[in-house]
C-alpha positions in Angstrom: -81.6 45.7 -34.0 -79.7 43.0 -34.6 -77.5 40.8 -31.8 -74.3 41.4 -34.0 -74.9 45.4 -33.9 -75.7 45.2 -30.0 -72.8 44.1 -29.4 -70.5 46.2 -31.4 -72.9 49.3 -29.8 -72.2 47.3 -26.1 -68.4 47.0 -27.1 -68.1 50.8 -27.9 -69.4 51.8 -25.3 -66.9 49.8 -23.0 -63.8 51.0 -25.2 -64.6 54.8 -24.4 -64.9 54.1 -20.9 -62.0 52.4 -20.6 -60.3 53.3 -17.1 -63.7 53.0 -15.4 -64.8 50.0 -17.0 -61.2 48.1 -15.4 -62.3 49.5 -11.9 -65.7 48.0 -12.7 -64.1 44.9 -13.4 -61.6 44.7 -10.3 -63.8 43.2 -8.1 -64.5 40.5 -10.4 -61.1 39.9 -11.4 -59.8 39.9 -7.4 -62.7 37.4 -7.0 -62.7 35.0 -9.8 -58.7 34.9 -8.8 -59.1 34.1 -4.9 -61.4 31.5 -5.7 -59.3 29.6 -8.1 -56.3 30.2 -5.7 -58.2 29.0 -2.9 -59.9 26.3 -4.8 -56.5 24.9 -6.1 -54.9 25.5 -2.6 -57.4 23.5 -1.2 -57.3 20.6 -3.8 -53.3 20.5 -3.4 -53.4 20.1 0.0 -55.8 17.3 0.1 -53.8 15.6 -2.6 -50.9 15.9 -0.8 -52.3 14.4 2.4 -53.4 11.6 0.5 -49.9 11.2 -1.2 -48.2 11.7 2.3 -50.4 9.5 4.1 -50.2 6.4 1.4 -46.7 6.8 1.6 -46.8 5.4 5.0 -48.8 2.8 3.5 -52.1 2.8 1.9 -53.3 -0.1 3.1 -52.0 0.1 6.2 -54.0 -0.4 9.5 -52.9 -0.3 13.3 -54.6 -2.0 16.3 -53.5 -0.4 19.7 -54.6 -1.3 23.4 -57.2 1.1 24.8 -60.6 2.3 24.0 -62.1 3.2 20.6 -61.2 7.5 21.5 -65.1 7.8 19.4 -66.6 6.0 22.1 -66.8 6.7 25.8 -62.9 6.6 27.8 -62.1 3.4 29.4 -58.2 4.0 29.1 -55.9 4.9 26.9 -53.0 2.9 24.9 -50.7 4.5 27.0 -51.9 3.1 30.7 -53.8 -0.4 29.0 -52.4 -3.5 28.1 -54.6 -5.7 26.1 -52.4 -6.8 23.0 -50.6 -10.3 23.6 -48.5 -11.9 21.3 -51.6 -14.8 21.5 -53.8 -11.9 20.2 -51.5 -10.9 17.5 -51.0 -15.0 16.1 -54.8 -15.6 15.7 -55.5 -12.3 13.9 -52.3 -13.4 11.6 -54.5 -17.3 11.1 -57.6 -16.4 11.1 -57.8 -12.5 9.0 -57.8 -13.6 5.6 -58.2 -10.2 4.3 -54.7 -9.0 6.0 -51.5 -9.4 3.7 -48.9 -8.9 5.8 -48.7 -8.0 9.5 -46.6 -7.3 12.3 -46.4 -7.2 16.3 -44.9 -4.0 17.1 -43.1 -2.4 20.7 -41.3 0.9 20.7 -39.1 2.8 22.8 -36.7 5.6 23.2 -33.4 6.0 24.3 -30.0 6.9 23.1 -28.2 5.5 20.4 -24.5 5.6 20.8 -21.5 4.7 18.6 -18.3 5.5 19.9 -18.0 9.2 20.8 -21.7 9.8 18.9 -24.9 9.8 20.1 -28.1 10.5 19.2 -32.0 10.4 20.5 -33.8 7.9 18.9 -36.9 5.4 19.2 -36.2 2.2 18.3 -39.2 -0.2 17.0 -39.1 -4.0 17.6 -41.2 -5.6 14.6 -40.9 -9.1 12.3 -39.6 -9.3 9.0 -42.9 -8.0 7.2 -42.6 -4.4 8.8 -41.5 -3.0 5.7 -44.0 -4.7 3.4 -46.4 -2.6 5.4 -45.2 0.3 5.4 -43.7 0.2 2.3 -39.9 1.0 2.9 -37.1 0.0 1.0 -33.5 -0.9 2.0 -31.1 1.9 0.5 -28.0 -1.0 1.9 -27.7 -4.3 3.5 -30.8 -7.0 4.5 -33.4 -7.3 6.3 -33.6 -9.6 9.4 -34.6 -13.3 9.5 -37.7 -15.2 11.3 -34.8 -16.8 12.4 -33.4 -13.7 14.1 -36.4 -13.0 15.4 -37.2 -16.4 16.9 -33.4 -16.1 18.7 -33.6 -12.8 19.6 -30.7 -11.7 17.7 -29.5 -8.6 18.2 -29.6 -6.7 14.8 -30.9 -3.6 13.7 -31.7 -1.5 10.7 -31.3 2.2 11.1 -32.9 5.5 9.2 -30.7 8.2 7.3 -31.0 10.5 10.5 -29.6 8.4 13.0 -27.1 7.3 10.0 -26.2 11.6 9.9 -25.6 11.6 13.0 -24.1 8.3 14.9 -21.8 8.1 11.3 -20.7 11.6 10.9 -17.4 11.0 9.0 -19.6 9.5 6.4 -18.5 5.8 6.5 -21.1 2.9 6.1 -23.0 1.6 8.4 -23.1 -1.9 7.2 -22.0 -4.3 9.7 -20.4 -1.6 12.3 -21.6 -2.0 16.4 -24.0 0.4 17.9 -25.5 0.5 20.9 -29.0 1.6 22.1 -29.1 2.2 26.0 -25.6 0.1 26.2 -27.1 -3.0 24.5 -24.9 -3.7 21.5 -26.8 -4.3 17.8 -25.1 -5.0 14.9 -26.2 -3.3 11.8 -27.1 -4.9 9.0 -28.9 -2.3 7.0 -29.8 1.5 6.5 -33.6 2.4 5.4 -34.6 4.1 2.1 -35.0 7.9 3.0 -38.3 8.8 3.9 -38.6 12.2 5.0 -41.1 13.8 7.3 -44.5 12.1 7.5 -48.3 14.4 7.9 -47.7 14.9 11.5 -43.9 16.3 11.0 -42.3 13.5 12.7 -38.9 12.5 10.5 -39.6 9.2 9.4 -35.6 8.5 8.8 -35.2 8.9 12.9 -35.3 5.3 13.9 -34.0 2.0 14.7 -35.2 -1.2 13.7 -34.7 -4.4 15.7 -37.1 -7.6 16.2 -39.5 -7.6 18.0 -38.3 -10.6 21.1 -35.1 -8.1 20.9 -36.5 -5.4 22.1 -39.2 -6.9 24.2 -36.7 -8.7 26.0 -33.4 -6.8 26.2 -34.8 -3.2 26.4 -38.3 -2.4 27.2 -38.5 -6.2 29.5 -42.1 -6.4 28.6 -44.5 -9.3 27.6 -47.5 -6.8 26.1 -47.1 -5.3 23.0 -47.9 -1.3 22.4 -49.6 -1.9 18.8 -50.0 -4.3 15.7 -49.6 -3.2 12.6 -51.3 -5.3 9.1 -51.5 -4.2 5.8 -54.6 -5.1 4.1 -55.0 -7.5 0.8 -55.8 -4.2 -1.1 -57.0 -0.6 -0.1 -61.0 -1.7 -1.6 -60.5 -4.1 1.5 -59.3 -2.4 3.9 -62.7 -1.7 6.0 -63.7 -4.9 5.8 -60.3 -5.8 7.3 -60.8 -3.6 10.2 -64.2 -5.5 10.5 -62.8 -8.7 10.5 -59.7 -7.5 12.8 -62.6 -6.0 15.3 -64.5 -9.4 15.4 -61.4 -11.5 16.0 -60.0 -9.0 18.8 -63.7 -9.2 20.8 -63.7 -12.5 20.7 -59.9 -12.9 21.4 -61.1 -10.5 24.8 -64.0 -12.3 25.6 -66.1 -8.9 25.6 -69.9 -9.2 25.5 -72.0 -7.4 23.4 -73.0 -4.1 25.5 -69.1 -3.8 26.6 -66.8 -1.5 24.5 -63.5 -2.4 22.6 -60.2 -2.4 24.9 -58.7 -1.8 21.7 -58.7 0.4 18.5 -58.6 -0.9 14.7 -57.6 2.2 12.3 -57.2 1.8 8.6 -55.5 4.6 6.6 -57.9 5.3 4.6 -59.9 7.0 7.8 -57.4 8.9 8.5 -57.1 10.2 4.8 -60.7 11.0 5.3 -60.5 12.7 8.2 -57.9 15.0 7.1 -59.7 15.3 3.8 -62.7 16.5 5.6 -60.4 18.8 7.4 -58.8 20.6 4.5 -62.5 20.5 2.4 -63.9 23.1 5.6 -61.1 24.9 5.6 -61.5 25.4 1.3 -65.3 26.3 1.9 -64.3 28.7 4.0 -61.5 30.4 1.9 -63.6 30.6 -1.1 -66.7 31.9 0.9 -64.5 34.6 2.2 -63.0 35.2 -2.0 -66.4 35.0 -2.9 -67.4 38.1 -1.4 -65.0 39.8 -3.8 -67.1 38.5 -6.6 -70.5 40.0 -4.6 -68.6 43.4 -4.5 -67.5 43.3 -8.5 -71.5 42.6 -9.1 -72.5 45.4 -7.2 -70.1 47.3 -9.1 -71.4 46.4 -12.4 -74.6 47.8 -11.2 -73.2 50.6 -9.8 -71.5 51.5 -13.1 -74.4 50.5 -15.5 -76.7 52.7 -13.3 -74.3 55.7 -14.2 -74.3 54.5 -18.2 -77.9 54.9 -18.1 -77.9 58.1 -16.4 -75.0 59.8 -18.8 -77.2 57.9 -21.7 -80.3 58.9 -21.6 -80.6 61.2 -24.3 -79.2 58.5 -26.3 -81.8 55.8 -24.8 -84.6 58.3 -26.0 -83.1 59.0 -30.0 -82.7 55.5 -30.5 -86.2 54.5 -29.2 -87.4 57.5 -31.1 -86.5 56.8 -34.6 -88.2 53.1 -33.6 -85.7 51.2 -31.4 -87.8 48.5 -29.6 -87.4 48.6 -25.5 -86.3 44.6 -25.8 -83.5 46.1 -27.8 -82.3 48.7 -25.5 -82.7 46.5 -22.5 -80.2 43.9 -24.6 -77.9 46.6 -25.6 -77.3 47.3 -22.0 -77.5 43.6 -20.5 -74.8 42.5 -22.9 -72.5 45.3 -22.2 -72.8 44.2 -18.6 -72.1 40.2 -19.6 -68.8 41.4 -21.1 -67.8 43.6 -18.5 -68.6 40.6 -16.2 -66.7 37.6 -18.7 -63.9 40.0 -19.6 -63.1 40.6 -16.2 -63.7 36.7 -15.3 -60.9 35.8 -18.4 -58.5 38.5 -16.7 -59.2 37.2 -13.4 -58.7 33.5 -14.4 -55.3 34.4 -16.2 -54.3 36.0 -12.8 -55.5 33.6 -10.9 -53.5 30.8 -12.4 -50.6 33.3 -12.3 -51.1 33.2 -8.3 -51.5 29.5 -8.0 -47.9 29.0 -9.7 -46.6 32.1 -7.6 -48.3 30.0 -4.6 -46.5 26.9 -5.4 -43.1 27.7 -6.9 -42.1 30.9 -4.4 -44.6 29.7 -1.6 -43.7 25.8 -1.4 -47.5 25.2 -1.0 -48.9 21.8 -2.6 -51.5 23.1 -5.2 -53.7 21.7 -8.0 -56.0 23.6 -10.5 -59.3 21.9 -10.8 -61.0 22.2 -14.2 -64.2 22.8 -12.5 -63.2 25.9 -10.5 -62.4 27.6 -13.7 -65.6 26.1 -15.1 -67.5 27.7 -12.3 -66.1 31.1 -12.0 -67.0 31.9 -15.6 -70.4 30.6 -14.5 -70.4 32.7 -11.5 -69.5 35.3 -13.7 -72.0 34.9 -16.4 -75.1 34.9 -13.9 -73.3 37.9 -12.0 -73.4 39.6 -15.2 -76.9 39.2 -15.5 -78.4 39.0 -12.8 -76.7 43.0 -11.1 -77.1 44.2 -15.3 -80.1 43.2 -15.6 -82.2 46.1 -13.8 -80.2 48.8 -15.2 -81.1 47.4 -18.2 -84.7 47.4 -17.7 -84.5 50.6 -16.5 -83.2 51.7 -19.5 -85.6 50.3 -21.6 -88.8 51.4 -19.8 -87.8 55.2 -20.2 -90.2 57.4 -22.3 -88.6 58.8 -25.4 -90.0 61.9 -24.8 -88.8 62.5 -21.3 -85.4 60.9 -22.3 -85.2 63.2 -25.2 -85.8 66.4 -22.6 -83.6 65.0 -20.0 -80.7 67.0 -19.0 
C-alpha cells in the first residue's frame, strides 16, 4: 500500500471512532497544555524578576558591614561596624570600574507635617543616589555637594509619604516637614516607583544627605552600606572584585581572615532568583508531564482495543496480499495523528490558558517558542513509541487465525 492510502485508511478509522478517539486524546491534550502553561508561567516570572530587579538598578551593587552570609558568621550588618566614610572615599579614587557611588545611612521614624504623619525610613545619601538607582524627579531638584558638605537640611520625598503627609493634594515643593521633630525643607518629590521583588513600596521614603542624617538623626560616624553602580552590567563582577580587593586592604585583613564586609552586584541576585523560579518550573512541568505519560498509555490502551475489534480486518487485508510492514504502518500512523491532533488541540488550549493566566490571573507570563516546539516533539515520540507495539502486534498476526477470529 501506499503512504497516501494509509493514511486515509488511518484517518477513517479515527473519524468512526470519534467520541473515543477525543478521550484518547485528553490526556495528551491536558498535558501538552500544563506544560506550555507551566513553561510560560515559569519564563514570565523570571522575566519579570529580571525587569523588577533592573529597575532598581542593573548595575547596581551594595557593600554592607558584616560577614560574606556564604562564608562562616562573624557578625552581621546589623551589630558590625566596618564602613567609614575613609572606606567609602578610596573605593570612589581608586575603583575605576564604579560609575557612580554613594555612602548610604538609614533610619526610621515618623514624618510629620502639621496634623499628618506618617512612618517612614529616611535615607541619607550624596547627590549620585539616583544615578544608581535610576530614579527620576517627578518635581523640584536634587540636592547639592554643597548641601551635602553643610549639612543642609533638605529632603526629597516618595509618592507614599507625598499621599499621606499632603492629603489635600497640594505640592510638596518647598513646604516644611519634619522627621522625628527635625525640620527639612522639601525640595523635590521622586518618580513613582512602586513595589520592588521583596514587596517593600519603593515610593515610602525620605531622602536627605548623608552628613544630615548622620549628624542630626541617627548621631553616628559609621555608615550602614555603600551603594556604586558599575561602568556597565558586562562589568559589574569585576567591580565587585575590585571593590573586594580595595575593602581588604582598606581593613588590613590577611589572607586566611574573612571579609567584615559583603560586595553584592545585582546581577547575583537576578541569578539567584532565576535559579529559584527555573526549580520551581522543573518541577511544574514534571508534575504536567505526567499528564502526557497518562495520554500515551491511553493511546496504547485504545490501539490495543482497534486491533482486537480489527482483527478480521488485519487478516482480509493480509490475505488478498497486504504486506505485515503495511499493516504495522497503517496502525502506527493512526496512533501519530491521534498523538499530533491531540498535541495541536492541546497547544491551542494551552495558549488559551496562558492568556486566561495573565489577563484574569495578573500573573507575569511569556510563551517560549521552544515549549511549543517540544511538546509536539513529545508528542510525536509519544505517538510512536505507546503505538508502536500495537502495531506490531497487528502485523505479526496469521491471516488464517485473524480470518477465524471471533
Amino acid at each position: 500500500m501506499r503512504l497516501l492510502n494509509l493514511f486515509k485508511i488511518a484517518f477513517k478509522a479515527i473519524i468512526l471512532n470519534k467520541t473515543r478517539t477525543l478521550l484518547t486524546m485528553l490526556g495528551i491534550i491536558i498535558g501538552v497544555a500544563s506544560v506550555i502553561a507551566m513553561l510560560a508561567i515559569g519564563e514570565g516570572s523570571k522575566e519579570s524578576i529580571r525587569s523588577t530587579i533592573s529597575s532598581m538598578g542593573s548595575n547596581m551593587i551594595t557593600i554592607r558591614p558584616g560577614t560574606d552570609t556564604r562564608g562562616p558568621a562573624r557578625g552581621s550588618g546589623g551589630d558590625v561596624q566596618t564602613l567609614t566614610l575613609k572606606n567609602y572615599e578610596v573605593i570612589k579614587e581608586q575603583a575605576n570600574l564604579l560609575s557612580y557611588s554613594t555612602p548610604v545611612v538609614n533610619g526610621s521614624g515618623q514624618v510629620i507635617n502639621g496634623s499628618n504623619n506618617w512612618p517612614s525610613t529616611i535615607y541619607g545619601v550624596n547627590p549620585e543616589y539616583l544615578n544608581i538607582k535610576v530614579v527620576d524627579l517627578q518635581s523640584g531638584s536634587m540636592f547639592t555637594n554643597a548641601e551635602v558638605k553643610s549639612a543642609a537640611k533638605v529632603a526629597l520625598i516618595g509618592q507614599t509619604v507625598v499621599d499621606n503627609v499632603f492629603p489635600d493634594g497640594q505640592e510638596p515643593v518647598g513646604k516644611m516637614i519634619r522627621f522625628n521633630n527635625i525640620p527639612f525643607k522639601v525640595i523635590g518629590v521622586l518618580e513613582e516607583k512602586g513595589e520592588n521583588t521583596f514587596g517593600q513600596d519603593q515610593d515610602d521614603v525620605v531622602i536627605a544627605p548623608y552628613t544630615t542624617v548622620q549628624k542630626r538623626i541617627l548621631a553616628i560616624d559609621y555608615l550602614n552600606q555603600i551603594m556604586a553602580s558599575a561602568v556597565s552590567e558586562d562589568d559589574a563582577p569585576e567591580a565587585v572584585t575590585q571593590v573586594t580587593e580595595i575593602l581588604r586592604t582598606q581593613h588590613k585583613l590577611q589572607d586566611y581572615e574573612d571579609d567584615d564586609f559583603s560586595v553584592r552586584s545585582m546581577e547575583e541576585l537576578i541569578s539567584t532568583f532565576s535559579s529559584t523560579s527555573e526549580m520551581l518550573t522543573l518541577l511544574l512541568v514534571a508534575v504536567a508531564s505526567i499528564s502526557l505519560l497518562i495520554g500515551g498509555i491511553g493511546i496504547m490502551n485504545i490501539m490495543y482495543v482497534s486491533v482486537k475489534e480489527r482483527t478480521k480486518e488485519i487478516g482480509l487485508r493480509m490475505a488478498v496480499g497486504g504486506k505485515g510492514s503495511d499493516i504495522l504502518m497503517q496502525f502506527l500512523i493512526e496512533a501519530i495523528l491521534i498523538s499530533i491532533t491531540g498535541g495541536l488541540l492541546g497547544v491551542i488550549l494551552g495558549l488559551g490558558a496562558t492568556i486566561f493566566i495573565e489577563k484574569f490571573l495578573n500573573w507575569p507570563t511569556s510563551v517560549a517558542l521552544y515549549s511549543i516546539v517540544i511538546s509536539f516533539a513529545v508528542c510525536a515520540v509519544t505517538g510512536i513509541f505507546f503505538g508502536w507495539y500495537p502495531a506490531r502486534k497487528a502485523s505479526s498476526l496469521d491471516p488464517i487465525t485473524a480470518l477465524r477470529y471471533e
